[in-house]
C-alpha positions, 0 to 999 in steps of 0.5 A: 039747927038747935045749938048746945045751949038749948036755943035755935040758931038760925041757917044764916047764923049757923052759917057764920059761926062755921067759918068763923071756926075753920077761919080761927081754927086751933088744935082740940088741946086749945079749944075752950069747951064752953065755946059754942058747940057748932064751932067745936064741931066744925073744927072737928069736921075740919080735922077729919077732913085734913086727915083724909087728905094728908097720909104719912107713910112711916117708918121713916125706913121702909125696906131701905127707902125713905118714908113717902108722904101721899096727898090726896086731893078732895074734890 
């Protein structure tokens, strides 16, 4: 895969530098722009996929019964 910097990165490196985004995740206010853009994405990636996951229902009110938090499992 050809990086932001206009260089290749090889699979195996592309591989490392992935975990190592979902391994050091931070929320996108934390992230430094100049990291490598394949790390920026995969913590993207990994916001999406958390919010698939997770949905809150709200109000906290909703016809008189309290808000209700469903989870989805992905397989």
């Amino acid at each position: 895969m050809r990086s932001g910097y206009g260089v290749e990165v090889d699979f195996i490196e592309e591989l490392k530098l992935r975990r190592w985004a979902r391994e050091n995740y931070v929320p996108i206010h934390e992230r430094d722009q100049s990291w490598h853009p394949i790390i920026l994405h995969e913590m993207g990636q990994k916001e999406k996929e958390s919010l698939h996951q997770n949905v809150l229902v709200s109000p906290n009110h909703l016809n008189g019964h309290e808000s209700v938090k469903v989870s989805f499992v992905s397989h």
